[in-house]
C-alpha positions, 0 to 999 in steps of 0.5 A, a space after each residue: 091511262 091510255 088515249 086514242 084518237 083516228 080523227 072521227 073520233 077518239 077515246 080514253 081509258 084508265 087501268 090500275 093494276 092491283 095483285 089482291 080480291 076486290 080492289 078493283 072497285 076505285 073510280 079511276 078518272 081520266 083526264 078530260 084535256 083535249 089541248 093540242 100539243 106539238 106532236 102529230 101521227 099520221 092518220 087515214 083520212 079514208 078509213 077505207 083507203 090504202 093511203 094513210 099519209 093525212 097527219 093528226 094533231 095529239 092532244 094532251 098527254 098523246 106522246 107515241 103512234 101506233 099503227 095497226 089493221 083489222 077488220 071493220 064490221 057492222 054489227 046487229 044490236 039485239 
């Protein structure tokens, strides 16, 4: 189970590995706790800005940060 969050909004997933045909097809639940707990990351408050130094509350089972850069896009629905 792995959970992100950039404080507009967040997201959880789950993933289970396996080594044989079809096994693929549990239904993985992901836990629904949004609780805080007592770690925080720091965040970009301006998605857009240079300056990241805003910091976000974890939640859950939240336990490391990660940083990273990419490109932000708009992209047409057909």
């Amino acid at each position: 189970m792995f959970s992100y969050d950039f404080g507009t909004g967040h997201s959880d997933a789950a993933l289970h590995c396996c080594e044989t045909d079809g096994c693929n097809t549990l239904d993985l639940s992901v836990p629904r706790v949004r609780t805080p707990n007592s770690l925080r990351c720091f965040t970009c408050a301006d998605p857009g800005g240079s300056v990241c130094n805003d910091t976000l509350r974890c939640v859950g089972a939240q336990d490391r940060c990660v940083s990273g850069n990419g490109l932000r896009q708009k992209v047409a629905a057909l």
